[in-house]
C-alpha positions in Angstrom: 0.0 0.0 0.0 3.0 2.1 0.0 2.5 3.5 3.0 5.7 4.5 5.4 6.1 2.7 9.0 7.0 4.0 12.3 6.6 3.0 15.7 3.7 4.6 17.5 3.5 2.8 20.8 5.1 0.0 22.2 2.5 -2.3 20.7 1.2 -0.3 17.3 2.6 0.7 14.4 1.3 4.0 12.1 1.7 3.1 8.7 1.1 6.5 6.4 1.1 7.8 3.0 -0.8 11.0 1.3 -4.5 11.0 2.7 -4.2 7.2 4.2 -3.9 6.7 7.4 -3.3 3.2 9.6 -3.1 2.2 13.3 -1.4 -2.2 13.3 -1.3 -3.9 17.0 -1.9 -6.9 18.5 -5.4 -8.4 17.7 -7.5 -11.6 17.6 -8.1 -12.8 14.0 -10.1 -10.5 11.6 -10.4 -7.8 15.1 -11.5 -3.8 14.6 -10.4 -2.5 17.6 -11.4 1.0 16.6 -12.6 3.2 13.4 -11.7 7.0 14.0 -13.2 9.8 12.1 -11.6 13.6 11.8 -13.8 16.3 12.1 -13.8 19.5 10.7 -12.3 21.0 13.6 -12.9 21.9 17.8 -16.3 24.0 17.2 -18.0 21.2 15.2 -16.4 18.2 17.7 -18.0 20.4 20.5 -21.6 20.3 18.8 -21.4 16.3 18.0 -19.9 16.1 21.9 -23.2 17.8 23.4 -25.3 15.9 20.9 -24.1 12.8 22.1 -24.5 13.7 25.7 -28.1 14.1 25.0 -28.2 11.1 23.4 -27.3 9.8 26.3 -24.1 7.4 25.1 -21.2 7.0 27.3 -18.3 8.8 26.2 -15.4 7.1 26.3 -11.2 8.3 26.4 -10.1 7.9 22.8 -7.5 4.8 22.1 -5.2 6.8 20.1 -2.3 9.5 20.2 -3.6 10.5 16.6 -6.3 13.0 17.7 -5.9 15.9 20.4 -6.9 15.9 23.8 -10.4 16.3 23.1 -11.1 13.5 21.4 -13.9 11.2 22.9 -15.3 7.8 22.1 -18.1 5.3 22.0 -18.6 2.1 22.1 -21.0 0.1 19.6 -23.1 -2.8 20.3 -20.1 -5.4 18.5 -17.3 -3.8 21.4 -16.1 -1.6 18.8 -14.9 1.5 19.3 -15.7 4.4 17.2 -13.2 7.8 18.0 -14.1 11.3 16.9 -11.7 14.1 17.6 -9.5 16.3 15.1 -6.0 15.7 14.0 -3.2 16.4 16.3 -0.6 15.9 13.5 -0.3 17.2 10.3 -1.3 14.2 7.1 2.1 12.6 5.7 3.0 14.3 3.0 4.9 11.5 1.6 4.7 7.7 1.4 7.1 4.6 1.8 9.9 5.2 -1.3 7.9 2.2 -3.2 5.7 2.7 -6.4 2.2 2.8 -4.7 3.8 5.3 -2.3 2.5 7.7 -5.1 -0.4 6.7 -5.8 -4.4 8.1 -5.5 -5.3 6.1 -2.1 -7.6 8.1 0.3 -8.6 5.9 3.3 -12.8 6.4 2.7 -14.6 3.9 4.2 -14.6 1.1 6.4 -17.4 -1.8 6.4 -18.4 -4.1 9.3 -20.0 -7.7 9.3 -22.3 -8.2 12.2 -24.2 -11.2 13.7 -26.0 -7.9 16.1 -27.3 -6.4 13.0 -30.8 -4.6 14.2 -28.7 -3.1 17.5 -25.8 -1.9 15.2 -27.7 0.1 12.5 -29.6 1.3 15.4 -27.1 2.4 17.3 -24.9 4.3 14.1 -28.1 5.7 12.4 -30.3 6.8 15.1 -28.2 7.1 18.3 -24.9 8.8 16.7 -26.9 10.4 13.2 -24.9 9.3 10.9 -26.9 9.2 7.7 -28.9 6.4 5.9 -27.9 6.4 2.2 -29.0 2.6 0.3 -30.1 0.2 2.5 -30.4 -3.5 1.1 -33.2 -6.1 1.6 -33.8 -9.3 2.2 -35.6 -11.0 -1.2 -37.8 -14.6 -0.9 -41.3 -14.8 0.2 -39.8 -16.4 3.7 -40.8 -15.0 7.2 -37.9 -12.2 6.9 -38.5 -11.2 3.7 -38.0 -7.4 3.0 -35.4 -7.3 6.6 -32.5 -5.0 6.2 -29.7 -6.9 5.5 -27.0 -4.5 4.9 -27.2 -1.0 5.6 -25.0 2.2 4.1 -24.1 5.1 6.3 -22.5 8.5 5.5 -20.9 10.9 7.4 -20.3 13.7 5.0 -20.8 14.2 1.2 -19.9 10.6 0.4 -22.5 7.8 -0.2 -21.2 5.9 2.6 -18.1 6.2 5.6 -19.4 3.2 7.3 -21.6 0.2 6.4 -22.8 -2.8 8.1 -23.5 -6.5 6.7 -25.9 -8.8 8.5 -23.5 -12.2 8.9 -23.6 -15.1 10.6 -20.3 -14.0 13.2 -19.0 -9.9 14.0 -15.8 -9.2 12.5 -13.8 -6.7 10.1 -15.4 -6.8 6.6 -13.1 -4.8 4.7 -11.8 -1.1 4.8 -11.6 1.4 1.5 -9.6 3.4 -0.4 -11.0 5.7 -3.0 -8.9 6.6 -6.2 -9.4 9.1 -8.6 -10.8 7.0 -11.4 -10.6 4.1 -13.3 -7.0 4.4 -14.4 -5.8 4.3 -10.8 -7.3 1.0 -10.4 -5.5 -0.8 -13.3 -2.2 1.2 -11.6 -2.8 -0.8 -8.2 -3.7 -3.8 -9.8 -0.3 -3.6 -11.6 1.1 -3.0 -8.7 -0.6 -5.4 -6.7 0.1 -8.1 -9.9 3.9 -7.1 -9.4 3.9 -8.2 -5.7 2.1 -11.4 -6.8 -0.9 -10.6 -4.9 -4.2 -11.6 -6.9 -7.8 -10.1 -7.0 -10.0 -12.2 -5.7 -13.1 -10.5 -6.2 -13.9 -8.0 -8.7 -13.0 -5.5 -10.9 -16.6 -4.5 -10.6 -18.8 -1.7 -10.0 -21.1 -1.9 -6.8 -24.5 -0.8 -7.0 -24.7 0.4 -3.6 -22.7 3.7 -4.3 -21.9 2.9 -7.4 -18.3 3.1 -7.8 -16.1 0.6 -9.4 -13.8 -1.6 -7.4 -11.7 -4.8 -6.8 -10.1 -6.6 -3.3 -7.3 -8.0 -2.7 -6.7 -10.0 1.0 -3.7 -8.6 3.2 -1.5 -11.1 4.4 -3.8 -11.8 8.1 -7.0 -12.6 5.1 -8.1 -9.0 5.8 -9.8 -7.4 2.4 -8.8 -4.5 0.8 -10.6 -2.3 -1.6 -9.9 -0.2 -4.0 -12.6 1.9 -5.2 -13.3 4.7 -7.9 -16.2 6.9 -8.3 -18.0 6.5 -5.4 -21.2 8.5 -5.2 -21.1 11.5 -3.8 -25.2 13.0 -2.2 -26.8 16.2 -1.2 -27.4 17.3 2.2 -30.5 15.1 3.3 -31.0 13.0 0.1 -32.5 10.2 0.4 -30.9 6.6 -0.8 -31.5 3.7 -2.9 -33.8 0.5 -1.3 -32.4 -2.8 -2.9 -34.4 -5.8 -2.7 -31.6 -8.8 -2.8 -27.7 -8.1 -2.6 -26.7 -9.4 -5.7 -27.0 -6.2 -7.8 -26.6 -3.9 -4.7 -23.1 -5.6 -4.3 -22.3 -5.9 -8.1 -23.4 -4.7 -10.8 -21.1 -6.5 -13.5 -20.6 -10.2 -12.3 -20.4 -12.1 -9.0 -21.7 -11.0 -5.7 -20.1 -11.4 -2.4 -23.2 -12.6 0.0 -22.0 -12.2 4.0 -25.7 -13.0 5.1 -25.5 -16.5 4.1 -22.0 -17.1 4.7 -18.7 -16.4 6.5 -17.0 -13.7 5.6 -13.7 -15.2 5.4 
């Protein structure tokens, strides 16, 4: 991923390059300790502080050295943490001195399988307003036909920052990084070709968000993505409803179910 290494802690390693941003420790297989998201700066982290309060979620001392002394966090219905604060530290302005160091990689999203599905979109769309854009539902004519299966959540501009998968166990689905268009993608799949690491699902264009994509597996099984054009929304617009997650997952060729298997 061409991102340059230094020790952060004793345990945890920060792995950087332009507008990507990592946190590696010690973890259980396919573990999330935490997803942490920058705000614009103090004033609007005060507002979302006081609008948790009167939520009434427990706010928790943030897990990382990355964000300033007033960053805060919560804890989700899975044991995950999710941080909000503003940066302490400037972005790198450079990667590792290795051809991907240079290339279009913003960390975007992050997704999250979950055997507490109901609780979880719950708890990240009502109780800390992030935004519904496409939900997907269940298809059949059994007893949970129409459930939400999967459900997309924004935080800005962006179709979605976080999403959750209904799946059998909870665990890390697979974490983003958005390029500036199709081109880019063939430049990491070179890349990724030239390291010997295949793609194991994709190139394909999602229909939640529509942007085109493939994943590659890190050397723990974690999946990558790398994305292009995802769909950016207005202020308050409303998203898509998809009945069955074949064409809300990919529009072009297979889909990746999590609902009616493991997501390994």
């Amino acid at each position: 991923m061409g991102m340059a290494v230094s020790q952060l802690t004793e345990t945890e390693f920060l792995l950087e390059a332009p507008s990507r941003t990592i946190v590696i420790g010690p973890a259980q297989a396919a573990g999330h300790a935490y997803s942490a998201f920058a705000l614009r700066d103090g004033d609007h982290l005060k507002t979302y502080h006081s609008f948790l309060e009167g939520q009434g979620v427990a706010l928790l001392p943030s897990p990382t050295s990355l964000f300033g002394a007033d960053a805060f966090a919560v804890r989700d219905p899975d044991d995950r943490l999710a941080v909000f604060g503003t940066r302490a530290r400037a972005r790198s302005a450079a990667g590792a001195d290795l051809a991907a160091g240079g290339l279009p990689g913003m960390l975007q999203h992050v997704v999250v399988a979950s055997a507490r599905f109901p609780a979880m979109f719950e708890f990240y769309g009502k109780t800390l307003g992030f935004m519904a854009s496409d939900t997907v539902h269940k298809d059949g004519t059994g007893p949970d036909a129409g459930d939400v299966n999967v459900c997309f959540l924004r935080s800005d501009e962006m179709h979605h920052t976080f999403a959750i998968f209904r799946a059998p166990q909870s665990r890390a689905d697979h974490h983003a990084y958005e390029t500036t268009g199709w081109n880019d993608l063939k430049l990491w799949a070179d890349h990724f070709a030239s390291l010997e690491i295949p793609i194991w699902w994709g190139p394909g264009r999602h229909g939640a968000g529509n942007n085109l994509f493939f994943m590659i597996k890190d050397p723990d099984g974690n999946n990558i993505e790398i994305s292009a054009e995802l769909e950016a929304m207005e202020k308050g617009q409303p998203g898509k409803k998809w009945i069955g997650a074949k064409r809300a997952t990919n529009l072009w060729g297979e889909p990746w179910i999590r609902d009616t298997a493991t997501t390994s």
